[in-house]
Structure formats: C-alpha cells, structure tokens
PDB file of N, CA, C and O in Angstrom:
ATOM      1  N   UNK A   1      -3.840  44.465 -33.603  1.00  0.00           N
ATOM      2  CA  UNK A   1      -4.012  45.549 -34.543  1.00  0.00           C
ATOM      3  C   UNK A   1      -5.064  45.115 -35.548  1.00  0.00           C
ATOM      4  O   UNK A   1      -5.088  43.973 -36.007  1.00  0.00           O
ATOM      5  N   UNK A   2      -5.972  46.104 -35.889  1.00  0.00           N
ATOM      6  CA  UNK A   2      -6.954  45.767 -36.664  1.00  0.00           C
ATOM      7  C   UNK A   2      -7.026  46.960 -37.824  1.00  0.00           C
ATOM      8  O   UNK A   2      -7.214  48.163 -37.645  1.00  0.00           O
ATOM      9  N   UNK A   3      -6.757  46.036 -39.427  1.00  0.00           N
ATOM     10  CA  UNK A   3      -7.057  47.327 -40.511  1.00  0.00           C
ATOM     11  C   UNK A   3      -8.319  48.120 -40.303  1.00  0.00           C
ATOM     12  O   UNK A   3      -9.264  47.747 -39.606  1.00  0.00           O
ATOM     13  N   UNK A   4      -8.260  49.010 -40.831  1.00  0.00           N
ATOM     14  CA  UNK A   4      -9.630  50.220 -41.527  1.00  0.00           C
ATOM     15  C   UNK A   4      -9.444  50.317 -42.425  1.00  0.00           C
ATOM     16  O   UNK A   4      -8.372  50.268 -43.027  1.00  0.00           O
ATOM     17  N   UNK A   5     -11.109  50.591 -42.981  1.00  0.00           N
ATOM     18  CA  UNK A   5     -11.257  51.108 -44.047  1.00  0.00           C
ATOM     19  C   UNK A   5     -10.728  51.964 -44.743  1.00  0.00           C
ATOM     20  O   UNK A   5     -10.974  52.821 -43.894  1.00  0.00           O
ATOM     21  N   UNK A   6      -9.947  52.833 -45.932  1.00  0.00           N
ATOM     22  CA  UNK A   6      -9.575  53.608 -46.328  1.00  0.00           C
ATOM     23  C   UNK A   6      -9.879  53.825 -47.980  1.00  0.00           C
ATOM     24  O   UNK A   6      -9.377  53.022 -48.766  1.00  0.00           O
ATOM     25  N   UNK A   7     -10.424  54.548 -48.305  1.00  0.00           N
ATOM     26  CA  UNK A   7     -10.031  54.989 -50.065  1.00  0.00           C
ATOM     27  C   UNK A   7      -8.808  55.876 -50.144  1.00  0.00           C
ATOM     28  O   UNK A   7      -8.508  56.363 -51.234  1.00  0.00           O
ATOM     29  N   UNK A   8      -8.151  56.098 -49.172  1.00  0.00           N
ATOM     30  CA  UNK A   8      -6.718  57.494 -49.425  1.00  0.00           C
ATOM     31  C   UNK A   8      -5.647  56.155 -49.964  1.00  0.00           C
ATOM     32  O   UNK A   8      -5.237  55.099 -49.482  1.00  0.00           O
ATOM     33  N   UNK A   9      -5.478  56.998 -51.381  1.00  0.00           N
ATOM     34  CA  UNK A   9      -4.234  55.985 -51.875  1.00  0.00           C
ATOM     35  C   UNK A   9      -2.808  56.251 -50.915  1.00  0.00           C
ATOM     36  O   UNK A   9      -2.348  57.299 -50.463  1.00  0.00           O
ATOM     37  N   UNK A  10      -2.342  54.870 -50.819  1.00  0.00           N
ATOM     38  CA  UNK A  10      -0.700  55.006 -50.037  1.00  0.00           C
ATOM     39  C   UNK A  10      -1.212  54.807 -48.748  1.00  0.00           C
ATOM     40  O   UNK A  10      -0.208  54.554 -48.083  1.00  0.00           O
ATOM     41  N   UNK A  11      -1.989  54.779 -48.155  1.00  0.00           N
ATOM     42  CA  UNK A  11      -2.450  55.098 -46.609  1.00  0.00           C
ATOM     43  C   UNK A  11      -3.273  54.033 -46.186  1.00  0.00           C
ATOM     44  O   UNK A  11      -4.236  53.600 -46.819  1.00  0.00           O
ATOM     45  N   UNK A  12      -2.805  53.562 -44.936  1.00  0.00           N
ATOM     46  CA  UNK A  12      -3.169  52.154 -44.079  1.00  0.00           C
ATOM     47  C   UNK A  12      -3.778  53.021 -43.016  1.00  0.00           C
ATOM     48  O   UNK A  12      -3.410  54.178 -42.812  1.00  0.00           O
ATOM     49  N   UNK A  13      -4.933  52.276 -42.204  1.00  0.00           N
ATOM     50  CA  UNK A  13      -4.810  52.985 -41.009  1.00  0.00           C
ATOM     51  C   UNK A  13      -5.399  51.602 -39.872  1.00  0.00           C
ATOM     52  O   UNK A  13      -5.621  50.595 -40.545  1.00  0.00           O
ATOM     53  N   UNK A  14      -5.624  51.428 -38.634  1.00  0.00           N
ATOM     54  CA  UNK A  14      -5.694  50.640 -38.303  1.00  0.00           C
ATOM     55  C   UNK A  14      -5.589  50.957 -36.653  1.00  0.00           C
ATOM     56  O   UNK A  14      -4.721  51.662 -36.137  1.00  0.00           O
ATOM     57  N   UNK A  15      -7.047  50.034 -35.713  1.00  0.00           N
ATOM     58  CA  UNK A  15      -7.071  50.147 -34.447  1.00  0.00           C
ATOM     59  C   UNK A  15      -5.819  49.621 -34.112  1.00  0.00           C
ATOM     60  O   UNK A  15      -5.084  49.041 -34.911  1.00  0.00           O
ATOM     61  N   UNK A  16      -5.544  49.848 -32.781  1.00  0.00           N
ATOM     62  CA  UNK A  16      -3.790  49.506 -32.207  1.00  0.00           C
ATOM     63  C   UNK A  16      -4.842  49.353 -30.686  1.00  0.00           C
ATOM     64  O   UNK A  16      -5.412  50.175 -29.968  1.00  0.00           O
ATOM     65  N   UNK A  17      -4.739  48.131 -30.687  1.00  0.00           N
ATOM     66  CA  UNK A  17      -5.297  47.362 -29.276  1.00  0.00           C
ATOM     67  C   UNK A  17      -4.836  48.128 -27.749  1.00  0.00           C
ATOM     68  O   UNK A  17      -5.615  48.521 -26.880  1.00  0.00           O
ATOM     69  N   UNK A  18      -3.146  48.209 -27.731  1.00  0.00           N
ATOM     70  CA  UNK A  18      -2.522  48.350 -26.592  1.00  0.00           C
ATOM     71  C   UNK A  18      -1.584  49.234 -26.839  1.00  0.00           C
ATOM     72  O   UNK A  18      -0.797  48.939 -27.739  1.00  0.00           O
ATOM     73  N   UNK A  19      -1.404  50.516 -26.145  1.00  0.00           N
ATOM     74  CA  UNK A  19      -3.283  51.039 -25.659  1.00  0.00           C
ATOM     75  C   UNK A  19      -4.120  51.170 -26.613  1.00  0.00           C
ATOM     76  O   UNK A  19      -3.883  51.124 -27.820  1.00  0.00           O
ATOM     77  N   UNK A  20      -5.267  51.359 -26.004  1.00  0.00           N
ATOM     78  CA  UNK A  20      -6.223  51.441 -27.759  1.00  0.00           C
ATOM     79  C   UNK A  20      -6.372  52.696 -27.919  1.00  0.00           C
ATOM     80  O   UNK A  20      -6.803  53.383 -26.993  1.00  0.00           O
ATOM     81  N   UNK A  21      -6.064  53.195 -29.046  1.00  0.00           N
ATOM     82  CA  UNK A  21      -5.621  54.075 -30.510  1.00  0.00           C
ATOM     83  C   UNK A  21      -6.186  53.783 -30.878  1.00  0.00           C
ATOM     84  O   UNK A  21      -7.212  53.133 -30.678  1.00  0.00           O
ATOM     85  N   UNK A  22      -5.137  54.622 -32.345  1.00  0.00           N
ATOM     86  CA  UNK A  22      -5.891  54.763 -34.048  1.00  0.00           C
ATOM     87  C   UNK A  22      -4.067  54.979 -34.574  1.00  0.00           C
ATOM     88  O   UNK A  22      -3.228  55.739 -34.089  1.00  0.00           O
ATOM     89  N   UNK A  23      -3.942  54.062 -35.636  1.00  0.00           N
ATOM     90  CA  UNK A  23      -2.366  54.539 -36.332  1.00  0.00           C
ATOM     91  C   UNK A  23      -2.869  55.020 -37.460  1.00  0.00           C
ATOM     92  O   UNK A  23      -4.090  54.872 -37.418  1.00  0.00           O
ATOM     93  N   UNK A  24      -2.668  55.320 -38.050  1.00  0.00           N
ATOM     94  CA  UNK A  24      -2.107  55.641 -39.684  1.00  0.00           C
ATOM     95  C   UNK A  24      -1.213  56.424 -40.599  1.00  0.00           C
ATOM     96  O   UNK A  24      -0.937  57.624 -40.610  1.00  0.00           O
ATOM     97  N   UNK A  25      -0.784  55.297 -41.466  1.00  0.00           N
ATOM     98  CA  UNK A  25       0.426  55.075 -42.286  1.00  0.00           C
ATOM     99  C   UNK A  25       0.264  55.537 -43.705  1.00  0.00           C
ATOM    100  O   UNK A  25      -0.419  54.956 -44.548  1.00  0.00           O
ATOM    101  N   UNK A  26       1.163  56.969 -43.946  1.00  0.00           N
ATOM    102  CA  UNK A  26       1.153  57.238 -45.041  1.00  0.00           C
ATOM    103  C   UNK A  26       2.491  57.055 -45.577  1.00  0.00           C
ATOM    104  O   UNK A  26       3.529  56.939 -44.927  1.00  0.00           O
ATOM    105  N   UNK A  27       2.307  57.038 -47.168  1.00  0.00           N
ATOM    106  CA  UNK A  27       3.509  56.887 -47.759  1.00  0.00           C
ATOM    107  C   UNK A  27       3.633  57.516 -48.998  1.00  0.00           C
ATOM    108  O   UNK A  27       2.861  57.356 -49.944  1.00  0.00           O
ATOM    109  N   UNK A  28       4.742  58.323 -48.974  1.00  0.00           N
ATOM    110  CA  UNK A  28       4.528  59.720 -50.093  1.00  0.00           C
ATOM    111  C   UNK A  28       5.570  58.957 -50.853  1.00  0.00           C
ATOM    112  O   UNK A  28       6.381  58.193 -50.329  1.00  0.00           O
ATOM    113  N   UNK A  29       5.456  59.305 -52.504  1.00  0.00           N
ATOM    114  CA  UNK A  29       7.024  58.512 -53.155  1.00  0.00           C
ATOM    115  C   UNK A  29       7.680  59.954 -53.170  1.00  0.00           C
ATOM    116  O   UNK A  29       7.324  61.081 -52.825  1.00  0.00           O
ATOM    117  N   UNK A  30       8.623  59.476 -53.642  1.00  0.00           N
ATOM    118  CA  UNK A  30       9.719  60.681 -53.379  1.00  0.00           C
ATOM    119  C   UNK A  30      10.996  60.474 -54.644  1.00  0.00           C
ATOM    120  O   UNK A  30      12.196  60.279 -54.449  1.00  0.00           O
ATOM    121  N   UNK A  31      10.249  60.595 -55.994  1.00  0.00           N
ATOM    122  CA  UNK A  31      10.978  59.828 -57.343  1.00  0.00           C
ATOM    123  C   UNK A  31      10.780  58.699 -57.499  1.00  0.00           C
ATOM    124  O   UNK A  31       9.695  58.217 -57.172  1.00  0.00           O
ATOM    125  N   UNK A  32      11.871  57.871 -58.100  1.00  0.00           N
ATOM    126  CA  UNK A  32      11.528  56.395 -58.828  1.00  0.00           C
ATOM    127  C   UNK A  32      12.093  55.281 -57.647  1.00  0.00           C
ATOM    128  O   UNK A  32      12.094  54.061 -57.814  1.00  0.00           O
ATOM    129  N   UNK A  33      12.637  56.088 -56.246  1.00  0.00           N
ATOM    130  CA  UNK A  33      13.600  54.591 -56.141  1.00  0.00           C
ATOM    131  C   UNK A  33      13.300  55.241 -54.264  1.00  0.00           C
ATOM    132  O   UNK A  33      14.022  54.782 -53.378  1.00  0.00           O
ATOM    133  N   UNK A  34      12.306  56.188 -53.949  1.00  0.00           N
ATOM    134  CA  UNK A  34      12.309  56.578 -52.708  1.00  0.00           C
ATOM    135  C   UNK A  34      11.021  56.528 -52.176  1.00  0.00           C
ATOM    136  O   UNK A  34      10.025  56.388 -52.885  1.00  0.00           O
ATOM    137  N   UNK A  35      10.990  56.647 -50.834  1.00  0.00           N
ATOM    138  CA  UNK A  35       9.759  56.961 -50.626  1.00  0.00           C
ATOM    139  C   UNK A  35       9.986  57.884 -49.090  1.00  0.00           C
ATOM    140  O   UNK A  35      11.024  57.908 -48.428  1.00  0.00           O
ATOM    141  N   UNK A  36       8.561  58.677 -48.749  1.00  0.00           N
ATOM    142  CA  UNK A  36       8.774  58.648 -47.234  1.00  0.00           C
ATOM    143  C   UNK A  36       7.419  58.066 -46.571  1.00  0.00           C
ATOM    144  O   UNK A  36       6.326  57.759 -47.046  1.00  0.00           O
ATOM    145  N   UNK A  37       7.922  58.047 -45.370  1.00  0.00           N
ATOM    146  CA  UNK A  37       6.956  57.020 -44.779  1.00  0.00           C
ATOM    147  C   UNK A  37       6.370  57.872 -43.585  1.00  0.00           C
ATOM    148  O   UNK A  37       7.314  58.226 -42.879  1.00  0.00           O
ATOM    149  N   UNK A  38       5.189  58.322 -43.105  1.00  0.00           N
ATOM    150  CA  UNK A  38       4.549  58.923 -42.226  1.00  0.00           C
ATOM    151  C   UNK A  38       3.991  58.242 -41.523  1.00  0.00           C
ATOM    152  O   UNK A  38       3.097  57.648 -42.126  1.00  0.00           O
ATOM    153  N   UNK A  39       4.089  57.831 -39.803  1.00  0.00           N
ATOM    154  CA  UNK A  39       3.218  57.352 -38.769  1.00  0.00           C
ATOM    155  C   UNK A  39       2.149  58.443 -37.985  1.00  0.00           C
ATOM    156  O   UNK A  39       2.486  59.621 -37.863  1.00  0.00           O
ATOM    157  N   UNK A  40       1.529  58.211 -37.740  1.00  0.00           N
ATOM    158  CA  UNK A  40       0.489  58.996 -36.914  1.00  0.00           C
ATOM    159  C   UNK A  40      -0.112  58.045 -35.988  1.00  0.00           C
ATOM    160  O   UNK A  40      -0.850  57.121 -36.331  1.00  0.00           O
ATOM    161  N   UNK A  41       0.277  58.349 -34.676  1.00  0.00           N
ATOM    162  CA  UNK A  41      -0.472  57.475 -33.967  1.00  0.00           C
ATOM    163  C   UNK A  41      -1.217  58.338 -32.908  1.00  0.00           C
ATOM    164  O   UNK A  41      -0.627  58.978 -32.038  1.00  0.00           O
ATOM    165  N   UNK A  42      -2.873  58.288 -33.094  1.00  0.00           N
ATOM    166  CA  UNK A  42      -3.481  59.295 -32.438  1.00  0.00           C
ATOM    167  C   UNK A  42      -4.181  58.529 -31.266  1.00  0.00           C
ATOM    168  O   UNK A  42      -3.917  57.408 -30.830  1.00  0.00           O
ATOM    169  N   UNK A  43      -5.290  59.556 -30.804  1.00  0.00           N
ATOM    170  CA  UNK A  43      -5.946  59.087 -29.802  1.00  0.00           C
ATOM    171  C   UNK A  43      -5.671  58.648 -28.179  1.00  0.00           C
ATOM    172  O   UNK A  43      -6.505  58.175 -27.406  1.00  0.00           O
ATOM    173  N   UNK A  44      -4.139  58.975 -27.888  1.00  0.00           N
ATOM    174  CA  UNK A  44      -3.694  58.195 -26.930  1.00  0.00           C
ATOM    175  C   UNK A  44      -4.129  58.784 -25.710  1.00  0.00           C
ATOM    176  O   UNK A  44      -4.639  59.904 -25.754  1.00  0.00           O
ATOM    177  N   UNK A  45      -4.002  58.194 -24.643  1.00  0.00           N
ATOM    178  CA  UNK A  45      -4.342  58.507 -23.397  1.00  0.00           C
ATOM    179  C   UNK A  45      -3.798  59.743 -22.483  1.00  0.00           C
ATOM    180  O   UNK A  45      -4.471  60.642 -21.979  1.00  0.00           O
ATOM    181  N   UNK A  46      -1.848  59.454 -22.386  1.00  0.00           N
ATOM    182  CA  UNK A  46      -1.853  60.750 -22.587  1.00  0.00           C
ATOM    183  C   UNK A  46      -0.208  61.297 -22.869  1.00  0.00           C
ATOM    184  O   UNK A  46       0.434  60.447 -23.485  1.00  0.00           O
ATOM    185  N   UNK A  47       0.524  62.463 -22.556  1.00  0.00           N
ATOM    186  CA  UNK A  47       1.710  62.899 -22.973  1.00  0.00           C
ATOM    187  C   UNK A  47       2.758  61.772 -23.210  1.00  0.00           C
ATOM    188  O   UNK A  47       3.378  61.515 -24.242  1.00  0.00           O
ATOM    189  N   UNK A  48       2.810  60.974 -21.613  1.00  0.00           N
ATOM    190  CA  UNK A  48       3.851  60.175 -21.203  1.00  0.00           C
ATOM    191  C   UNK A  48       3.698  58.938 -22.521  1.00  0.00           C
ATOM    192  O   UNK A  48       4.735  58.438 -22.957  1.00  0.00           O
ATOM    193  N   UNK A  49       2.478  58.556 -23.029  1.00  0.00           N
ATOM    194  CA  UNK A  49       2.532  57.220 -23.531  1.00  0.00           C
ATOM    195  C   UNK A  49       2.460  58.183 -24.912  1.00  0.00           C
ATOM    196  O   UNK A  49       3.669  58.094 -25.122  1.00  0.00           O
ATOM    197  N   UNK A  50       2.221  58.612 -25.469  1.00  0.00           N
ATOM    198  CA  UNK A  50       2.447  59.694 -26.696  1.00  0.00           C
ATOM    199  C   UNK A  50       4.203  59.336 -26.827  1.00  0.00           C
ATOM    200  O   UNK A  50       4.703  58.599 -27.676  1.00  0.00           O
ATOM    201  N   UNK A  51       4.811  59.955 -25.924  1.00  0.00           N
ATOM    202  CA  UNK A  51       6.553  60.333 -26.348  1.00  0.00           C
ATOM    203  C   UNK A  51       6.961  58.491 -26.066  1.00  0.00           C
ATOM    204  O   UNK A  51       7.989  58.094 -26.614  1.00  0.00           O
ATOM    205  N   UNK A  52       6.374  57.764 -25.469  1.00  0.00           N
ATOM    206  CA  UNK A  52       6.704  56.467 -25.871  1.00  0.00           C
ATOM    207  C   UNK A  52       6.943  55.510 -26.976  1.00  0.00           C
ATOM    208  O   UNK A  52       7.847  54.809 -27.431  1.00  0.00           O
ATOM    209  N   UNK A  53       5.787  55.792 -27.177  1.00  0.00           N
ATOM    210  CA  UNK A  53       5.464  55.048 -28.690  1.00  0.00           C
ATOM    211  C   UNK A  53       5.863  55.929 -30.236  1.00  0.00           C
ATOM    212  O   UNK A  53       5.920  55.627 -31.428  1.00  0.00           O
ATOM    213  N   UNK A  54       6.124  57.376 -29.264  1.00  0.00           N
ATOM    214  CA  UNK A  54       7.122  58.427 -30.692  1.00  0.00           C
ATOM    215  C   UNK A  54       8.664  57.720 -30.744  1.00  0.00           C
ATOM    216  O   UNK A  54       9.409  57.752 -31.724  1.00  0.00           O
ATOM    217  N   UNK A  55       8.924  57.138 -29.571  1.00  0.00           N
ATOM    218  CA  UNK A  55      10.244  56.918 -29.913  1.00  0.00           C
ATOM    219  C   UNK A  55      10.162  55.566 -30.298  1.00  0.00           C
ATOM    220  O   UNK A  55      10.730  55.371 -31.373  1.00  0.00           O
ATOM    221  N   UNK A  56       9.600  54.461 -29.743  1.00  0.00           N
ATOM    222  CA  UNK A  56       9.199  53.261 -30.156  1.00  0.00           C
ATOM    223  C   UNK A  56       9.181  53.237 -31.996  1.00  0.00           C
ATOM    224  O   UNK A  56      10.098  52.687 -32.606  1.00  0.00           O
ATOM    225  N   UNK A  57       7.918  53.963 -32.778  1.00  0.00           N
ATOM    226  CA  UNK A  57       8.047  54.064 -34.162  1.00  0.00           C
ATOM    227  C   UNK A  57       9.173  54.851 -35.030  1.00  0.00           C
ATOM    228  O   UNK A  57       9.277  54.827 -36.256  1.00  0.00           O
ATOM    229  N   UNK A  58      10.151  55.692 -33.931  1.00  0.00           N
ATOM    230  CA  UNK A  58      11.069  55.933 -34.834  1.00  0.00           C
ATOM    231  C   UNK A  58      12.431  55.183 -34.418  1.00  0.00           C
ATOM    232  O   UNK A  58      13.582  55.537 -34.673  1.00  0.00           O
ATOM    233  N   UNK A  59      12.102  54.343 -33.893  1.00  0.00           N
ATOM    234  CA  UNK A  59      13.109  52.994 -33.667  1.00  0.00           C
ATOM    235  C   UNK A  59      12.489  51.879 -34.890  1.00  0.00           C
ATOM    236  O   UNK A  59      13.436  51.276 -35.395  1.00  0.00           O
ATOM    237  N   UNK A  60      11.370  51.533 -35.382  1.00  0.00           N
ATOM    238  CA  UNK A  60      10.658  50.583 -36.089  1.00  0.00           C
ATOM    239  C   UNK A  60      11.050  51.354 -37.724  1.00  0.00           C
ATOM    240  O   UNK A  60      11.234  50.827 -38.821  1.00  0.00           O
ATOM    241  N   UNK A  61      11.064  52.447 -37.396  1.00  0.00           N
ATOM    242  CA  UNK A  61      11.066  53.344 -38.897  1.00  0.00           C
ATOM    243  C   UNK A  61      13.004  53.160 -38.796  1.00  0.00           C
ATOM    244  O   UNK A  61      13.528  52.583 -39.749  1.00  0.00           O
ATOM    245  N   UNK A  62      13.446  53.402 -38.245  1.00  0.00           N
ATOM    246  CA  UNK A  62      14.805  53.456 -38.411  1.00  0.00           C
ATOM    247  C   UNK A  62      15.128  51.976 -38.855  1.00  0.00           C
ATOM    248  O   UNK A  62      15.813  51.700 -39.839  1.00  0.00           O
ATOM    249  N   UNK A  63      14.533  51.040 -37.982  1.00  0.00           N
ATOM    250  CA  UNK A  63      14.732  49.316 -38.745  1.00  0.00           C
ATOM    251  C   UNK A  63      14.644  49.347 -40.187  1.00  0.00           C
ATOM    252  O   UNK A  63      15.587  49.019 -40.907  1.00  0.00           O
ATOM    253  N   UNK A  64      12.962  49.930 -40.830  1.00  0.00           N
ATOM    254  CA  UNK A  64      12.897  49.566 -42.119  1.00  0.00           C
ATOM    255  C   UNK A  64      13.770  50.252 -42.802  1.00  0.00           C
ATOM    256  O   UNK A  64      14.384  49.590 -43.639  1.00  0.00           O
ATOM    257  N   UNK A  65      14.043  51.424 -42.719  1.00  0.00           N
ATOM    258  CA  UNK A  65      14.854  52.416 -43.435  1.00  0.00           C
ATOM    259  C   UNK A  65      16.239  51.180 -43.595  1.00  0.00           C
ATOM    260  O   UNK A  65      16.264  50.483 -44.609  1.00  0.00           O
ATOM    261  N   UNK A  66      17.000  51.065 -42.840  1.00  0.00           N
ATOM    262  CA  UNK A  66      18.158  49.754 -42.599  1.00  0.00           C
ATOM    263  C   UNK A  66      18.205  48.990 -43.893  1.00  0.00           C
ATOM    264  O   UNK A  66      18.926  49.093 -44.886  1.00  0.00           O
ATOM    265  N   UNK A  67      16.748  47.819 -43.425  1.00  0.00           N
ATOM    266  CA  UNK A  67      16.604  46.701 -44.323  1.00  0.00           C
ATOM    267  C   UNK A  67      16.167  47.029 -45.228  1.00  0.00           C
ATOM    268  O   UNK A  67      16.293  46.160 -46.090  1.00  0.00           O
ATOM    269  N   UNK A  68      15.547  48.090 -45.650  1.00  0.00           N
ATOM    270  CA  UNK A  68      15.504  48.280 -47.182  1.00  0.00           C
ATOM    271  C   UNK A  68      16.705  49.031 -48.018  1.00  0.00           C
ATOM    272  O   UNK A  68      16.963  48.794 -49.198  1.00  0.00           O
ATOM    273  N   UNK A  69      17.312  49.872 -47.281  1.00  0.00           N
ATOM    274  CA  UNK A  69      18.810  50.260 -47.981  1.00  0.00           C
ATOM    275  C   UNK A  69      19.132  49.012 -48.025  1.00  0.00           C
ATOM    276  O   UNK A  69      18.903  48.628 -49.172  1.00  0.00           O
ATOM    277  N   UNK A  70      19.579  48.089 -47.330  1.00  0.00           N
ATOM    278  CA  UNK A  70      20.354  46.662 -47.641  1.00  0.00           C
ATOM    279  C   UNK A  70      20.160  45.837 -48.588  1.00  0.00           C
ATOM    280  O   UNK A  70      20.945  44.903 -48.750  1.00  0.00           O
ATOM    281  N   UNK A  71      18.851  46.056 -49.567  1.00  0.00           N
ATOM    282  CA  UNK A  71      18.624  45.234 -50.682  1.00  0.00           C
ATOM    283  C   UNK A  71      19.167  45.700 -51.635  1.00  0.00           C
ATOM    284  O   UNK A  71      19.094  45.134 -52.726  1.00  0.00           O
TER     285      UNK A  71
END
C-alpha cells in the first residue's frame, strides 16, 4: 500500500497493490467522543473482487469499531 497525496482534511487515500486499486479513507466526527469512518475502495477489476474486499473492510471496520469501544 502506498499513501497519496491529499489536502482533504480527515482523508487518507492510497494505491492498494493487490489487486491494484485506489482506497480512500474518510473520517467524519460525529460530536466530541465519535466518529464515522468511510472506506472507498475503487478502481477494481471487477463485481466478484468488489463484494470481496466489501466484506473483507467491513470485517476490518467491525475490528476497529471493537478495539476502540474497549478503551
């Protein structure tokens, strides 16, 4: 994975090698003690690897959600 450039505050974006993509990560606050977190992972090859990696990041998003309630 390789960063990009960005001036959008809150927002990462970054080549994704395998397959090669484009992600980017936004993050809206949501009050003093929340946030939400947006993936976008574009560019892909095609449907089948799309609904892969949709469920893949909302398995990775369900982790952080976890370990950060736990603090």
């Amino acid at each position: 994975m390789q960063p990009r450039p960005t001036r959008a505050k809150l927002t990462a974006r970054f080549d994704w090698s395998e397959p090669p993509s484009r992600v980017i990560v936004n993050v809206a606050p949501k009050g003093t003690d929340r946030a939400v977190v947006a993936v976008t992972h574009e560019r892909l090859s095609d449907g089948a690897v799309a609904e892969r990696l949709k469920a893949t990041w909302r398995d990775r998003l369900g982790d952080l959600k976890a370990f950060l309630e736990s603090e």
